[in-house]
N, C-alpha and C positions, 0 to 999 in steps of 0.2 A: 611592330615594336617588340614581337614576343622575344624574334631570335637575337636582337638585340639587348634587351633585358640579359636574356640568355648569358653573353656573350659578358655584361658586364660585368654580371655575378663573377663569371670564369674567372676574368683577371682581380676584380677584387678578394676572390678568394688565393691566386697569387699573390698577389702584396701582402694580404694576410698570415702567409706560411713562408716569406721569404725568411729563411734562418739566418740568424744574426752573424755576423762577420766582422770581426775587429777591422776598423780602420775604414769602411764603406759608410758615406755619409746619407743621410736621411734624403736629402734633395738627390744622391746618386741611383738611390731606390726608387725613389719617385719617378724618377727620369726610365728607369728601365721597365717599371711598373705599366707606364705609359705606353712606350713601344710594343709592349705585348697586349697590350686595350688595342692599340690598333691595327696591330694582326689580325686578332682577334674578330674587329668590326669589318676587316676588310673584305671586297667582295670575292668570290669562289674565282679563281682562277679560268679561265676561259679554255673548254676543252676545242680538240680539234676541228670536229666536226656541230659546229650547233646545230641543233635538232629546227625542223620548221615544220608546223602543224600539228606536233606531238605533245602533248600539255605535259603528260606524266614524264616523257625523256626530259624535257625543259626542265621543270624542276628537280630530277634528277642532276642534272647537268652544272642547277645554279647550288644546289647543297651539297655534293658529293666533295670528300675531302680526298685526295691523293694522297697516297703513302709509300712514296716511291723510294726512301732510301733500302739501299743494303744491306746484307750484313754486316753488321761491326760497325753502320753510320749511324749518326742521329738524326733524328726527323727533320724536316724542315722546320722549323721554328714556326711559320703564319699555319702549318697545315697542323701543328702539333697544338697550338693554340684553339682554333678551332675546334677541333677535338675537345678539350678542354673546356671550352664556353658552352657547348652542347652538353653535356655531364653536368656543368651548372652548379646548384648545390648540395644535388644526391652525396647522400653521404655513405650509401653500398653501392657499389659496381660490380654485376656481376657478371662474367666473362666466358661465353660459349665457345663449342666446337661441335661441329661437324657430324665429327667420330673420333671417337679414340686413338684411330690412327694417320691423324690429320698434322703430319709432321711441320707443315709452313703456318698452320693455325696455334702450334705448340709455340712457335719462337716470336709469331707476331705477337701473340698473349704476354711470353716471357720482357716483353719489350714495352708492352703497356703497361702492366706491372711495375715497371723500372718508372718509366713516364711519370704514372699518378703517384708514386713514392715519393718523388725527387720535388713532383712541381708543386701538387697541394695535396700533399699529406694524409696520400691513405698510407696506414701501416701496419694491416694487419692483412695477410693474404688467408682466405680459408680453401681449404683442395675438399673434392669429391672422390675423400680417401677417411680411415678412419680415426673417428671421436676421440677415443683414445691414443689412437697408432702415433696423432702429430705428436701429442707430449713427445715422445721417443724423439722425432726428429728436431722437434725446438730445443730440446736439450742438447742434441747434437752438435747444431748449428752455433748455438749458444759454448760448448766447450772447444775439444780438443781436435774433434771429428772431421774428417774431411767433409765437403760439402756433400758431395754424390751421395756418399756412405751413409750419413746422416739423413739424408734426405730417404734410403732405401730403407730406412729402420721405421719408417711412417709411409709412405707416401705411394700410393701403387707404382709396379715399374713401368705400367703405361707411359708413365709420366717421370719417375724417379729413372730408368734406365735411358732414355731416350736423349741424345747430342742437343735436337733442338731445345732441350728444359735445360743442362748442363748449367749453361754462365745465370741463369736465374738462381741455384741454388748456390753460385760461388758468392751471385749479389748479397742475397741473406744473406750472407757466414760474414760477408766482409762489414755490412750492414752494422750487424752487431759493435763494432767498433767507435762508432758514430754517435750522435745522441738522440739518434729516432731509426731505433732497429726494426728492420722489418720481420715481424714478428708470422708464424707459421701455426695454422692450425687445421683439426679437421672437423668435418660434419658430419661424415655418414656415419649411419648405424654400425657399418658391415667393422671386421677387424679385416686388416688391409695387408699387415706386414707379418714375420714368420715373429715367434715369440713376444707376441702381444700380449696374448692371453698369460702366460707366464707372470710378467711384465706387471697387469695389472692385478693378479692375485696377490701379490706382494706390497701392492697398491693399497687395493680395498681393505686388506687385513687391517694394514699401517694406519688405516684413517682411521677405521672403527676402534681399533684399542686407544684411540684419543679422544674418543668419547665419553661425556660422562657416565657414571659408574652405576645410574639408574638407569642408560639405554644400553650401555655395553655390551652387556652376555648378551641379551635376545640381537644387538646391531649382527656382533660377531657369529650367533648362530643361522641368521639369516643370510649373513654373506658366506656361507660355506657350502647352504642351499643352493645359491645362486651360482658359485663357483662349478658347483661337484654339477650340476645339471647341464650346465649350459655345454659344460669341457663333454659330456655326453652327445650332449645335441651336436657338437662341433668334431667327435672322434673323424666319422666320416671325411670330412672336407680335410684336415689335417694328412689322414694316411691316403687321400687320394694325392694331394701336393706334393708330398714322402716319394708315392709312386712313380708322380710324373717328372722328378728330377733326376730318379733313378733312371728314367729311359731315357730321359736326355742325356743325361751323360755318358749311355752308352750308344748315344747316337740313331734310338727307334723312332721312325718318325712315321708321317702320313696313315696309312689303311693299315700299316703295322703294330704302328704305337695302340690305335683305334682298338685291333684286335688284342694285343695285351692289356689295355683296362678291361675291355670285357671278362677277358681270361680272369683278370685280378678279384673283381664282382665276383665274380662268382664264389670263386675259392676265397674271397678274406672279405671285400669290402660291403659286400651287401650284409652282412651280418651287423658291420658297422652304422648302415644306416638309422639316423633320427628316428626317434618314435614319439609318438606323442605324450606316455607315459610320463618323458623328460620333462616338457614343457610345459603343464601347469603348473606344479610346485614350482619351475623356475619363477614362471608368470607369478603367482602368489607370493610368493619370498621378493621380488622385485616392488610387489605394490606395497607390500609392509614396511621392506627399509626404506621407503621414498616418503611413506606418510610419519615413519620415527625421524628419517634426518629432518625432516621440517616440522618437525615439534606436534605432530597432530594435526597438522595445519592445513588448507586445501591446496592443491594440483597446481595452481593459475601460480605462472611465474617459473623462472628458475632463480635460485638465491646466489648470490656471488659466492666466488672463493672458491676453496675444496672441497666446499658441500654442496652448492652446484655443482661443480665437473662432474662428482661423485654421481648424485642424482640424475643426470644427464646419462653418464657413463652406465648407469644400471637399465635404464629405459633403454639406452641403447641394444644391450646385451639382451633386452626380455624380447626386444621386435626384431633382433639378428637370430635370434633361437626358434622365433618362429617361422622366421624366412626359410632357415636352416631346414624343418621338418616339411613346409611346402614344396620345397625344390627340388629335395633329397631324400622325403622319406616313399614309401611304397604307397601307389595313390591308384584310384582307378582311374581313369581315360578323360572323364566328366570330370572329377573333383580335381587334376592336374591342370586342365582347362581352365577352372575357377582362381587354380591359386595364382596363373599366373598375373593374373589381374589384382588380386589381393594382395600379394607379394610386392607391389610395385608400388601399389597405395601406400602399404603400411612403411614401405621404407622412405617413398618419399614425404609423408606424414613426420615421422619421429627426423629424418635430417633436416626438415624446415623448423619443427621444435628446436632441433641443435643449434642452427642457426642464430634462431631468434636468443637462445640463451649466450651466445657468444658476440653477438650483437649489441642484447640488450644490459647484458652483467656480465659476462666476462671482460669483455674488453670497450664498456659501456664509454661513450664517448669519443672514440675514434672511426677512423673512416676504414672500413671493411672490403674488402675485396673478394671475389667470390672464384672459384674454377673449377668450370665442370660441363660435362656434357649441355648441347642445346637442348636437348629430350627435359633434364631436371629445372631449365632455367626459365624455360617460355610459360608467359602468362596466358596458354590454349591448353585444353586436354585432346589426349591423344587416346587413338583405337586399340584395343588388341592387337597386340604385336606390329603396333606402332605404324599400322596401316591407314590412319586418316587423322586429320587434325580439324579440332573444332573449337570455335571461340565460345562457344555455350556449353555448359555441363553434359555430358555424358552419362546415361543409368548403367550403363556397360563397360565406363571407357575410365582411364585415369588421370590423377589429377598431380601433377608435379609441383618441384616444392615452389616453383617461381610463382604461380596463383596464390599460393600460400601468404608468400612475400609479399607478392604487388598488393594485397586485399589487406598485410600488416604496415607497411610502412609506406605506400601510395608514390608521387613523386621523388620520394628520398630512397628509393632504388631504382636504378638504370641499368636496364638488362642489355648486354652487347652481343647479337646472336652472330655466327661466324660459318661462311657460306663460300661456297665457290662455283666457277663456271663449269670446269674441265681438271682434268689430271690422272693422278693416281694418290691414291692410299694403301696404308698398311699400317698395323700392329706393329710395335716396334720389334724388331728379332723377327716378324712374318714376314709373308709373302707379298707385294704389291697387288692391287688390285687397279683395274682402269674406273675412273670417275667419268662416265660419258659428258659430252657439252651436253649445258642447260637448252631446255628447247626456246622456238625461236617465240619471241614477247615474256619471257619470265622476268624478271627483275634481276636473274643473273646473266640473261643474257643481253639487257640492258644496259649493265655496269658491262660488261663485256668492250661492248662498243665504245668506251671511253678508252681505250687502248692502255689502261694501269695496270702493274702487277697487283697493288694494293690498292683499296678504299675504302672508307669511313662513310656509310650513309647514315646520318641523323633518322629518324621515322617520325619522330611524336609530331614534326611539324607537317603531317603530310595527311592532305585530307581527304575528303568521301571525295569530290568533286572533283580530285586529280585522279586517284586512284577508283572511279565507278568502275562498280562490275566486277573488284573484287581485281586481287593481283595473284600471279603465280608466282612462288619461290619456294624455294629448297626448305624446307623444315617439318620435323625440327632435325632430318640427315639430311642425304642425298632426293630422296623425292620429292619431286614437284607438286606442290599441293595450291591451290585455289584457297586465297583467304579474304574475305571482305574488309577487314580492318586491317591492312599490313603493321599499321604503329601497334596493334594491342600486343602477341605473342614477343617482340622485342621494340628497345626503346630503340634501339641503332642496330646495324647490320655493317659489320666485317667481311667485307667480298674479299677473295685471293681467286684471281685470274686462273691461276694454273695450281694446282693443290699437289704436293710430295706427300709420301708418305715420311710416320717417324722412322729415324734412325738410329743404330743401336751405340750407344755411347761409348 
């Protein structure tokens, strides 16, 4: 009865969000309400080939959902319901890839996105871009701006340049028009877009001189702290970007371009490098304004309005400055080793704080969407350079923000991790890479066998005694890893038969 229950929920929370429509009568709602209950309840479609002897391909077979239309079609209505019943009444979704340059993983995302807007009301997307950077682009979005453009003023070009995101960022703009705009935000620490930092000095000034006239001067000399420090710790990364458009433009590439940053190092850029000197007065000036905007108050929470963002935004900037000094400052052999592990911790630490504050006060009472790599989204920790996955803690290993998640908000997040058999990928503007076939008994090469482009596997319903012994699949990239619990790391799993790379818009 569970996937049933499941399933009820689904459509009762469609009848719930149908939007009103002059002239549609209540019994016409009801009548269509219905129709989609019983999509919903109806049994899995019957694949080609049934499995005989196989317990685990069987129930593969009987929950996998097809998602065969094309570009530019919509789903099938029973397969899209489905979908739907299975998500239930999580009210965060958060929506994996691959890799970064998982171009069919970009547009199937962009298409779910659309799906849960339209049908039950999520309406708030947040990207694994930066905290600050979306302001930029919800403004955009929200004015005069073209979508693309808009979107590039926030939102990495990972994702912001790439054809397959394109009609996602036309949906927002047009969105707006409507009476349930989909709304855009970000989470990471890191600053994402060119003239951010600018962007938000003008920011931070502007809130603090509207504060009262007892925290003022010390708000405003603290934020100047944090400004003059951090734009230190960020010189580097700045005229390294400067650098590298200069050689684009002139066209240097491969072992060449390679050999002029070194050239560049030497003569300008390593003078630039972070130093630590930077970064505690940041750090200090950060814990100061955070314990004055909150009145003296303690840590626990973020408070709504612009003094969340703010607070959020300054936490942000203290754990991007020290990212900034691990990555990029001069280290020995051993302590570079260490950070890179601590670098990963703390970023993905401070973007599930983000999270949680746009979640729980920003945008408190709406349904959330999430996008981002499967590395930040799966409820497992991962090894040192992301060479092994483990469902129990790690003293060496790290811990992403989806653990963070699942252990805050329990079944009212559903993580959708997104895998494939074979293909190719690429960075958008890169080079293609080959995605070998998954090997033979992985659970990619299981969906395989179902001869789909696309598929929707639910997981939470899938237990020890189908899956003994522990399954292989793809995560949180391309390697095959052995996991004994397949439902913990995601709640569902997004297979694409043949995986593209992105493409440059």
């Amino acid at each position: 009865m569970k996937g049933n229950d499941n399933s009820i929920r689904g459509a009762q929370q469609l009848l719930s969000c149908v939007w009103p429509v002059n002239g549609i009568s209540r019994r016409s709602l009801l009548k269509a309400a219905g129709a989609c209950l019983g999509a919903a309840l109806a049994p899995a479609a019957a694949w080609a080939k049934p499995s005989v002897g196989d317990a685990l391909q069987r129930w593969i077979e009987q929950y996998a959902v097809r998602m065969n239309a094309g570009a530019g079609e919509d789903w099938n209505t029973h397969d899209s319901e489905r979908l739907i019943a299975a998500i239930g009444d999580a009210s965060v979704v958060m929506l994996g890839e691959p890799s970064h340059g998982a171009g069919t993983a970009f547009a199937a995302k962009a298409r779910l996105v659309r799906l849960l807007h339209e049908r039950i009301g999520f309406d708030v997307l947040a990207w694994e871009s930066g905290f600050i950077d979306l302001e930029r682009t919800e403004a955009g979005l929200r004015g005069d701006l073209d979508p693309v453009k808009a979107a590039q003023l926030g939102i990495l070009k990972i994702w912001s340049a790439s054809a397959e995101c394109r009609p996602l960022f036309a949906y927002a703009k047009a969105s707006h028009s409507g009476f349930r705009p989909l709304t855009m935000a970000g989470f990471d620490m890191q600053l994402t877009a060119p003239g951010t930092l600018d962007y938000f000095a003008g920011e931070l000034r502007a809130f603090v001189g509207t504060l009262d006239p007892t925290r003022r001067r010390q708000a405003e000399a603290l934020a100047e702290i944090i400004l003059n420090r951090f734009g230190r710790l960020n010189r580097y990364t700045d005229a390294l970007a400067t650098k590298s458009e200069e050689l684009g433009r002139a066209g240097v590439t491969g072992p060449a371009r390679d050999a002029a940053i070194q050239a560049w190092n030497q003569s300008e850029g390593d003078a630039l490098r972070p130093v630590a000197a930077d970064l505690a007065p940041l750090e200090d000036a950060a814990s100061a304004l955070d314990h004055l905007l909150r009145g003296g108050g303690t840590a626990a929470g973020t408070p709504a309005g612009r003094t969340g963002f703010m607070i959020r935004a300054i936490a942000s900037l203290a754990g991007y400055g020290a990212n900034l000094l691990e990555h990029q400052g001069s280290h020995s052999v051993g302590d570079a080793a260490r950070y890179e592990m601590t670098a990963e911790n703390r970023r993905d630490r401070i973007n599930a704080d983000n999270l949680r504050g746009l979640i729980d006060s920003a945008h408190a009472g709406r349904k959330v969407m999430v996008w981002a790599h499967n590395a930040h989204l799966m409820n497992a920790w991962y090894g040192r350079g992301f060479d092994s996955v483990s469902l129990e803690p790690l003293a060496d290993g790290m811990k992403p923000t989806g653990i963070w998640l699942t252990s805050w908000y329990g079944n009212k997040l559903y993580k959708i991790g997104f895998t494939a058999w074979q293909g190719e990928d690429g960075w958008v503007g890169g080079s293609p890479t080959p995605v070998p076939p998954a090997s033979l008994g992985s659970l990619e090469e299981r969906l395989h066998r179902l001869d789909a482009p696309q598929v929707f596997l639910p997981l939470r319903g899938l237990t020890r005694s189908v899956s003994a012994g522990g399954l292989s699949m793809r995560i949180p990239k391309y390697k095959v890893e052995t996991v004994a619990i397949p439902a913990q790391p995601f709640d569902a799993l997004y297979f694409i038969d043949t995986v593209k790379p992105a493409t440059l818009a």
